[in-house]
C-alpha positions, 0 to 999 in steps of 0.5 A: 875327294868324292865319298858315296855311301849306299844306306841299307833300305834306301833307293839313293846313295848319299854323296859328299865332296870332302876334304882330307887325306883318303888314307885317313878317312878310309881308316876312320870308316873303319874305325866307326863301322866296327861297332853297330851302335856307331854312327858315322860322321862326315863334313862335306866341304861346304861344312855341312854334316851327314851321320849315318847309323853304322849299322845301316852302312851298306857301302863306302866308295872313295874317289880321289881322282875327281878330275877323271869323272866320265859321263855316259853310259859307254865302257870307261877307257 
């Protein structure tokens, strides 16, 4: 699945391709962003792991449906 998180303060979001259960990680976000002094873990697929401060989370988007990505710029349908 495809995770984006927007950083408070940052032009980018990051942008990561994880494995696991959505539900899960969902709740995990949760879980972490409770507490400011929290720092939110991910390990993409390659290994790699990206900590964001939770206090600089501006948002999360999880897409599990990854083989309907759309290019362009028209209305999705």
């Amino acid at each position: 699945m495809d995770v984006r998180i927007g950083v408070l303060h940052c032009p980018k979001e990051l942008k990561l391709e994880v494995d696991g259960d959505a539900a899960a990680l969902e709740k995990s976000v949760n879980e972490t962003l409770r507490s400011e002094r929290a720092v939110l873990w991910l390990t993409d697929v390659e290994g790699r792991r990206v900590g964001v401060p939770a206090e600089r989370v501006a948002y999360v988007e999880i897409e599990t449906h990854g083989d309907t990505k759309r290019v362009g710029f028209g209305p999705g349908g």
